[in-house]
OpenMM code with the backbone's topology and positions (N, CA, C; nanometers):
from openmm import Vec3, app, unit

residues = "UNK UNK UNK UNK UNK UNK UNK UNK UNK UNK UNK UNK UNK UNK UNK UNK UNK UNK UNK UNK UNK UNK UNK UNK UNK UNK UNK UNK UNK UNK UNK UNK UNK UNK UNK UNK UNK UNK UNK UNK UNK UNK UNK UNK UNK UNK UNK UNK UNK UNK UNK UNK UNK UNK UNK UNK UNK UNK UNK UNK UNK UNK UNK UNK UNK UNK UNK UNK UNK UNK UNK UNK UNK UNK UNK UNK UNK UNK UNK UNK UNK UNK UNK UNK UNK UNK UNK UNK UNK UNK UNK UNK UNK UNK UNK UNK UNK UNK UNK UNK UNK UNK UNK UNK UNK UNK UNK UNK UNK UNK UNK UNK UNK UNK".split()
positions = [
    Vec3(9.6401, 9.6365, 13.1098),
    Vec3(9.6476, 9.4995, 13.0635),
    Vec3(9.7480, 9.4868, 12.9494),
    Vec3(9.7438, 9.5473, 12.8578),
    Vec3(9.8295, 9.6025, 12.7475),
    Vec3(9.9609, 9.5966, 12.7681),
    Vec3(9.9712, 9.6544, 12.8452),
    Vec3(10.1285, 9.7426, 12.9190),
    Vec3(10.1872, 9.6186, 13.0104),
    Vec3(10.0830, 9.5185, 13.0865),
    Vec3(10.1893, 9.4591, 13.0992),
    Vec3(10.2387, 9.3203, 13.0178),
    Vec3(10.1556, 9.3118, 12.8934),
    Vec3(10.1268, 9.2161, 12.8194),
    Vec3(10.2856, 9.2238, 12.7440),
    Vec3(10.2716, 9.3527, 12.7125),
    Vec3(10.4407, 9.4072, 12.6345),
    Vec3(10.5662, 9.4134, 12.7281),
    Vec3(10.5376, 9.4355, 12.8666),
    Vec3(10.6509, 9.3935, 12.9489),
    Vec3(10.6800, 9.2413, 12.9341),
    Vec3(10.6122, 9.1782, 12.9523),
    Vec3(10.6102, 9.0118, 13.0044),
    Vec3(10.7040, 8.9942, 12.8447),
    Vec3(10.6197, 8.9959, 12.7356),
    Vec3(10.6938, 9.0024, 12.6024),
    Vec3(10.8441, 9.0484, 12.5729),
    Vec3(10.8559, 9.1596, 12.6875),
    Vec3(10.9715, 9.2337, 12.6479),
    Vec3(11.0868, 9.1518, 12.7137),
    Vec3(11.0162, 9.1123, 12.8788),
    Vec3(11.1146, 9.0309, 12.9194),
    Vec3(11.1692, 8.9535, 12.8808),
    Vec3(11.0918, 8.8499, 12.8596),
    Vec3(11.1042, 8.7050, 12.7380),
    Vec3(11.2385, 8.7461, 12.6454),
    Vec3(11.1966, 8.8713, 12.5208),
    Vec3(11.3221, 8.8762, 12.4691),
    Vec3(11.4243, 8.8491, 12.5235),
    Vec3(11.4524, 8.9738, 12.6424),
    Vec3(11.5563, 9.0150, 12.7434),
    Vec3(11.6174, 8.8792, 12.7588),
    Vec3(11.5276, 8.8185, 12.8184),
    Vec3(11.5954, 8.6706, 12.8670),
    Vec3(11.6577, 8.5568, 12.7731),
    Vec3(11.5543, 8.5781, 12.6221),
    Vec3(11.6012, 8.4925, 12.5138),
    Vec3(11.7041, 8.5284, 12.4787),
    Vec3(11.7566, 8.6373, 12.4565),
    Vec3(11.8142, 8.7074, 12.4023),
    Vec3(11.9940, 8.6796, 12.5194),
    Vec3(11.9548, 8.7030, 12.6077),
    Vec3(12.1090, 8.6793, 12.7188),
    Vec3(12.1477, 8.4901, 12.7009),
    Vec3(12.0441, 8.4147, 12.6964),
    Vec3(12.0656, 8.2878, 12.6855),
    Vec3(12.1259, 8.2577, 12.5625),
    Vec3(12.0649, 8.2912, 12.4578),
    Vec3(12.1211, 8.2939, 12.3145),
    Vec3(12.2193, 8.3507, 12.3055),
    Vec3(12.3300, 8.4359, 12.3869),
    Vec3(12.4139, 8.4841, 12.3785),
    Vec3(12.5445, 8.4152, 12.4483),
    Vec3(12.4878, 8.3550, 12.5376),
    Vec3(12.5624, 8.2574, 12.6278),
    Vec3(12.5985, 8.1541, 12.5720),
    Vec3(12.4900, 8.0828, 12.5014),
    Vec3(12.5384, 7.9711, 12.4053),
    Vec3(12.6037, 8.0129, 12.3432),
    Vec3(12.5826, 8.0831, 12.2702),
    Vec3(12.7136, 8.1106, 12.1707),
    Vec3(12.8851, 8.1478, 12.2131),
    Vec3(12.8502, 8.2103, 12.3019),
    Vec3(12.9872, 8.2542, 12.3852),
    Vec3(13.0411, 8.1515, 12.4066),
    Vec3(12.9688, 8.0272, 12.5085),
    Vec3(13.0156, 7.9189, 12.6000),
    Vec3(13.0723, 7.8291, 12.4318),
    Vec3(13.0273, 7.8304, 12.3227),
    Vec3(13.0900, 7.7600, 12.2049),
    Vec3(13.2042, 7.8396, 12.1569),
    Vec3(13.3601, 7.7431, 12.1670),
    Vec3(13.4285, 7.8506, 12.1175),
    Vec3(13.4450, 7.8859, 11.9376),
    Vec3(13.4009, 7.8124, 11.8666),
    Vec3(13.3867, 7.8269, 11.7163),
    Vec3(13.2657, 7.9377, 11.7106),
    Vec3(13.1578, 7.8996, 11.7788),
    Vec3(13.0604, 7.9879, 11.7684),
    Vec3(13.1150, 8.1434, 11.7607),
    Vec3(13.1935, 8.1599, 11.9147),
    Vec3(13.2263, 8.2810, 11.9583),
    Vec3(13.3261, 8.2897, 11.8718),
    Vec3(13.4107, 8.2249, 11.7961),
    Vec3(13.5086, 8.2768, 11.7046),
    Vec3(13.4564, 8.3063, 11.6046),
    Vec3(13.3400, 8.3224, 11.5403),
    Vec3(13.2630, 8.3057, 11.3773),
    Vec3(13.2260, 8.4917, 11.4543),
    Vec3(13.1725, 8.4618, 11.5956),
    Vec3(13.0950, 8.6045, 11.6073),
    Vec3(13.2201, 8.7151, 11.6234),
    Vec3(13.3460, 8.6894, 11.6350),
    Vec3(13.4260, 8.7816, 11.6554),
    Vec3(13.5155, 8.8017, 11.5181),
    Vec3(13.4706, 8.7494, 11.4309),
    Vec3(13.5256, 8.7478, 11.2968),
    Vec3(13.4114, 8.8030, 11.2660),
    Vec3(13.2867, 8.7804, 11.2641),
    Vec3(13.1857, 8.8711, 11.1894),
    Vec3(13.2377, 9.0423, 11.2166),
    Vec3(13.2448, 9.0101, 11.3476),
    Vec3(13.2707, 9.1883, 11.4307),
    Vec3(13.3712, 9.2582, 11.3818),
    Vec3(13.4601, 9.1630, 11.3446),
    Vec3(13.6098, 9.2319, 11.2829),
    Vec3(13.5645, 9.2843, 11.1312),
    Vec3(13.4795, 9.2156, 11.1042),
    Vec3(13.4657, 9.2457, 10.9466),
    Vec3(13.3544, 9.3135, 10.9168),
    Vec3(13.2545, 9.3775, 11.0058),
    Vec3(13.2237, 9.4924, 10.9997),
    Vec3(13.2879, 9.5634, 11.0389),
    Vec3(13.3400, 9.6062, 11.1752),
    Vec3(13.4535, 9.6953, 11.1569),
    Vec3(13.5242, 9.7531, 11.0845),
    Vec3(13.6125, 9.6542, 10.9601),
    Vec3(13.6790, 9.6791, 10.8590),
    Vec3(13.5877, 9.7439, 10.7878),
    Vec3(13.4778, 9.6811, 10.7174),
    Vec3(13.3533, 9.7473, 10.6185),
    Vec3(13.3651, 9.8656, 10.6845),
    Vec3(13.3445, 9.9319, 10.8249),
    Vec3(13.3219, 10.0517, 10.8582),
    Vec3(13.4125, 10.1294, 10.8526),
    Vec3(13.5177, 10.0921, 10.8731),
    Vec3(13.6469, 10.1673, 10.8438),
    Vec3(13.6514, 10.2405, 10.6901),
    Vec3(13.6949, 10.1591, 10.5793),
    Vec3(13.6393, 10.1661, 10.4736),
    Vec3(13.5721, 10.2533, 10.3993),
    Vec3(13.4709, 10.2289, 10.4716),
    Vec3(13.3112, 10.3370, 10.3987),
    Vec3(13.3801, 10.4884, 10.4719),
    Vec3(13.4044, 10.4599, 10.5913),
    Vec3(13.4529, 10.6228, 10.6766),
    Vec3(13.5960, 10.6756, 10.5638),
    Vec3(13.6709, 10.5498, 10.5174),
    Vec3(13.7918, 10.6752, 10.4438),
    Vec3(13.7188, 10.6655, 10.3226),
    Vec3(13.6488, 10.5778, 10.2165),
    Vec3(13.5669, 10.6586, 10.0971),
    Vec3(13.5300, 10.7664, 10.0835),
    Vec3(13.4483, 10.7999, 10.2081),
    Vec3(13.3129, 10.9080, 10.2550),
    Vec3(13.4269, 11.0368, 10.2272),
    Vec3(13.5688, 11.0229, 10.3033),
    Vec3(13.6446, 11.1139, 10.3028),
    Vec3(13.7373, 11.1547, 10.2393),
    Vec3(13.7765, 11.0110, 10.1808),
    Vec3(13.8536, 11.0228, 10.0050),
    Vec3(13.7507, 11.1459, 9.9138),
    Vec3(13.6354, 11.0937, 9.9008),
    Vec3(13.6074, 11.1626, 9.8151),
    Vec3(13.4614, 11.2675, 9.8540),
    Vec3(13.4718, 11.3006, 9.9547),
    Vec3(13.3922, 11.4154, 9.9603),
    Vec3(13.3196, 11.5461, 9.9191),
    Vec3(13.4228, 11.5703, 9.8547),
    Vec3(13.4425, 11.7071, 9.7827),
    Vec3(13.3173, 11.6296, 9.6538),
    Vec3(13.3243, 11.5303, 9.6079),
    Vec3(13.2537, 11.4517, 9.4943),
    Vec3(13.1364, 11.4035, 9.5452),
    Vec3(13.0895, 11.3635, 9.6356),
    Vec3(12.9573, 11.3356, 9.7049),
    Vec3(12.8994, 11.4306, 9.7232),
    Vec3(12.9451, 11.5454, 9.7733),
    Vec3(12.8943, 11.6931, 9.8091),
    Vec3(12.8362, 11.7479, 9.6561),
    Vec3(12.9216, 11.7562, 9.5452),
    Vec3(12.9034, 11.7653, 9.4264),
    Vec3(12.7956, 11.7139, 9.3560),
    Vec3(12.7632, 11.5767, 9.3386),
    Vec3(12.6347, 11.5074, 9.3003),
    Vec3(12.5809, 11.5793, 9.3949),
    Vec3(12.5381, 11.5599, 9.5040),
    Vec3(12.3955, 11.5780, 9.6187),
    Vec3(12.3736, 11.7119, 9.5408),
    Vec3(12.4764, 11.8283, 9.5087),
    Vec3(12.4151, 11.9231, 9.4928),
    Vec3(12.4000, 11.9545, 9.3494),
    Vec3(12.4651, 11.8603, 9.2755),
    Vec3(12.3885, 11.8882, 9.1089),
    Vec3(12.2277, 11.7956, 9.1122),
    Vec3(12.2199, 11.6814, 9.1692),
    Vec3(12.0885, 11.6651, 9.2413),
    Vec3(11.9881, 11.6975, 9.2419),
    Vec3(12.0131, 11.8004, 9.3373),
    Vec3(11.9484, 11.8899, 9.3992),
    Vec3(11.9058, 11.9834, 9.3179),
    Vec3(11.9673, 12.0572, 9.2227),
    Vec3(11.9571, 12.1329, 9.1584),
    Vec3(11.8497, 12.1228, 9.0626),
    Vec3(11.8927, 11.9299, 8.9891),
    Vec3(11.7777, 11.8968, 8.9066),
    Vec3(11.6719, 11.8858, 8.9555),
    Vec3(11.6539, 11.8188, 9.0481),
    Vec3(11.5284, 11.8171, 9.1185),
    Vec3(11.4520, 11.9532, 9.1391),
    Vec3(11.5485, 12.0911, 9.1786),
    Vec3(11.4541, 12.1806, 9.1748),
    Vec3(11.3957, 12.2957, 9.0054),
    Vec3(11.4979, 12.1847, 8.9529),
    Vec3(11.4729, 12.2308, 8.7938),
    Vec3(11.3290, 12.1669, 8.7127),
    Vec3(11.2847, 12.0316, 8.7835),
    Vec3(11.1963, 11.9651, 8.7174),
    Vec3(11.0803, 12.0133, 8.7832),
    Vec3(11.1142, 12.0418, 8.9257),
    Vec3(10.9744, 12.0728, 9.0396),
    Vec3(10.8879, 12.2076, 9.0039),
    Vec3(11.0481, 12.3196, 8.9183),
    Vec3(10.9724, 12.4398, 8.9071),
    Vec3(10.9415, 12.4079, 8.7165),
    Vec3(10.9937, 12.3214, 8.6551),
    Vec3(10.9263, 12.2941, 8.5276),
    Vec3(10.7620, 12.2269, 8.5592),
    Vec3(10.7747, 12.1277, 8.6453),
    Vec3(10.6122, 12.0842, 8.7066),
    Vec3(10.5321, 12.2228, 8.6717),
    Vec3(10.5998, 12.2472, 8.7861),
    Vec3(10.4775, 12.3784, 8.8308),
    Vec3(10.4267, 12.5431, 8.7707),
    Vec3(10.5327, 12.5089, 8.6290),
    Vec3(10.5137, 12.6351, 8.5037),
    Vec3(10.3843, 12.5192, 8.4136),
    Vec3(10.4257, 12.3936, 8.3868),
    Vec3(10.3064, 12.3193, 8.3395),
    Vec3(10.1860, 12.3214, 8.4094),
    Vec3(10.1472, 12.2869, 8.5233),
    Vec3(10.0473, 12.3285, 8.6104),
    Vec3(9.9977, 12.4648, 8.5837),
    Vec3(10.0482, 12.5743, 8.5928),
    Vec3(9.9968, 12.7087, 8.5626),
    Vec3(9.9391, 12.7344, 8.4476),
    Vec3(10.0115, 12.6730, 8.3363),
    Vec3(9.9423, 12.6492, 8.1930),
    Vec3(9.8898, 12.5223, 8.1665),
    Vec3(9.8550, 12.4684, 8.2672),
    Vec3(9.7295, 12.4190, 8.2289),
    Vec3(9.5937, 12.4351, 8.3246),
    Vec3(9.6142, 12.5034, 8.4361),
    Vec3(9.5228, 12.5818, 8.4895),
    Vec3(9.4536, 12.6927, 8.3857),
    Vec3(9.5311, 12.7648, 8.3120),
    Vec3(9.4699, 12.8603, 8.2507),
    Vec3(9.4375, 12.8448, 8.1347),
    Vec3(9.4302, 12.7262, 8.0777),
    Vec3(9.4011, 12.6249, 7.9764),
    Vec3(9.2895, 12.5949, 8.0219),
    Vec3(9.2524, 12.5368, 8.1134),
    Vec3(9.1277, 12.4451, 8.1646),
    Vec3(9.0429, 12.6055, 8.2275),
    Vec3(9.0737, 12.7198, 8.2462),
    Vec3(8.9907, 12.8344, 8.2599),
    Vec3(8.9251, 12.9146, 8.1525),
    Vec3(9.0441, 12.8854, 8.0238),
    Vec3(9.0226, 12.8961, 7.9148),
    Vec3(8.8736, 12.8325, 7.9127),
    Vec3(8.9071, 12.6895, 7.8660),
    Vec3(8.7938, 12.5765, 7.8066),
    Vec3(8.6631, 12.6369, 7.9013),
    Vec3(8.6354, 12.6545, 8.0406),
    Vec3(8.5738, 12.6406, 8.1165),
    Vec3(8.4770, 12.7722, 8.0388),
    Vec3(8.5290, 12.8929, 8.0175),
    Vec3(8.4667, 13.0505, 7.9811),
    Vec3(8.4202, 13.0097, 7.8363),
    Vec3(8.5128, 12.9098, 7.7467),
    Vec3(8.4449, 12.8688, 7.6413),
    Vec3(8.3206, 12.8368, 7.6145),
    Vec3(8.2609, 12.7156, 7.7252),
    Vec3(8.2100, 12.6208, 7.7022),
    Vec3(8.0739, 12.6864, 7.8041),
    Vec3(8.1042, 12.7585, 7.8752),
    Vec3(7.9982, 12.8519, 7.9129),
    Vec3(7.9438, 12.9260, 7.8423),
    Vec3(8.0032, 12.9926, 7.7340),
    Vec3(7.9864, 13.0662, 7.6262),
    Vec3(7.8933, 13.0084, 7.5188),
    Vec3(7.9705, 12.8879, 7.4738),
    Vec3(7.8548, 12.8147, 7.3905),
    Vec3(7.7427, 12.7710, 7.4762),
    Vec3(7.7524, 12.7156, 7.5160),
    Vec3(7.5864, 12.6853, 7.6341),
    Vec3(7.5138, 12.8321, 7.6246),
    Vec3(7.5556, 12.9293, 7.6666),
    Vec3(7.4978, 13.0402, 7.6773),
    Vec3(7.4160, 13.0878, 7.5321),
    Vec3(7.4826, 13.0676, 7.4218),
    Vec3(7.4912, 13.0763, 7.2848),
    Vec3(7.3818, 12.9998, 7.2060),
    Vec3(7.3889, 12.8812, 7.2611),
    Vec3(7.3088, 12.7836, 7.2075),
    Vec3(7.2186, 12.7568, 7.2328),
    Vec3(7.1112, 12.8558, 7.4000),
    Vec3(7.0584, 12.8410, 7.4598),
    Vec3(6.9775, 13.0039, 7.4181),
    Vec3(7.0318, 13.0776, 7.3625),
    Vec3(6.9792, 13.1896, 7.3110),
    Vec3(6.9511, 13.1634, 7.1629),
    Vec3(7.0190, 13.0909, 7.1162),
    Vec3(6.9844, 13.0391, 6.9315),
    Vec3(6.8238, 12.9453, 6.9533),
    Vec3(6.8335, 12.8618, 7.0261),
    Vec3(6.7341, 12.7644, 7.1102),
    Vec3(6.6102, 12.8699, 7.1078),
    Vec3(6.5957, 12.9427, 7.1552),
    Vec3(6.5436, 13.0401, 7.2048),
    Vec3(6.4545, 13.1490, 7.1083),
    Vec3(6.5562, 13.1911, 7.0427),
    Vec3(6.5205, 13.2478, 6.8561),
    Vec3(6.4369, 13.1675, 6.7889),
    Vec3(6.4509, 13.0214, 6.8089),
    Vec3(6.3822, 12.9451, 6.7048),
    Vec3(6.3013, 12.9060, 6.7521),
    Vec3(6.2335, 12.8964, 6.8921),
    Vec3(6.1159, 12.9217, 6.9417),
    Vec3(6.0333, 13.0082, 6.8589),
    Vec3(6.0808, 13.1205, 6.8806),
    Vec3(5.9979, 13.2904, 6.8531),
    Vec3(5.9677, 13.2301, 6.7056),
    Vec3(6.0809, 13.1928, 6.6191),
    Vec3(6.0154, 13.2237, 6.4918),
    Vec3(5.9510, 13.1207, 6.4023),
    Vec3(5.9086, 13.0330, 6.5080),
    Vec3(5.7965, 12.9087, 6.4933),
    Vec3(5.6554, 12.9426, 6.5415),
    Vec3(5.6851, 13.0473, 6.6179),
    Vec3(5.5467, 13.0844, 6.6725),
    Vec3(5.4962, 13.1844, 6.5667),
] * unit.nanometer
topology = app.Topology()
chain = topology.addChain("A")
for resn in residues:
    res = topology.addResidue(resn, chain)
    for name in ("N", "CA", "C"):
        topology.addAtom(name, app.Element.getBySymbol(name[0]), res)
């Protein structure tokens, strides 16, 4: 049911889509606006392709100083993480310690009430 719910849909485009194209064609301002758009991406694409290749050697350069920082901060992350894992293992043996401590002092002052 699904499947052909998205065909029927798909057609529709298909069909909107060739009609809407026709109008525009069959208008010749229309079709001249769309063949001036086309030219001028083109150009934009042209463009970006000799930038990309003007200066390559310099794009390649950032990506990989980048890169570099990024793996400078990821392994600074993860030296902080380690010290503070063993920070929080620290606190953890501490705080067991006093409980343990305070629970044997607790304990003493039982006895020497009795």
């Amino acid at each position: 049911m699904e499947k052909k719910k998205c065909q029927s849909v798909c057609t529709g485009l298909w069909v909107g889509g060739v009609v809407a194209l026709s109008v525009v064609l069959l208008k010749k301002e229309w079709r001249s606006k769309v063949f001036e758009e086309a030219e001028d991406i083109k150009q934009q694409s042209s463009e970006m392709v000799s930038f990309i290749r003007e200066n390559r050697q310099g794009i390649f350069n950032q990506v990989k100083t980048t890169a570099r920082e990024v793996s400078n901060v990821v392994q600074d992350i993860t030296e902080d993480i380690k010290k503070l894992t063993s920070t929080v293992k620290h606190l953890k043996e501490r705080s067991e310690e006093i409980v343990k401590a305070t629970k044997e002092a607790a304990e003493e002052v039982k006895q020497l009430k009795k």
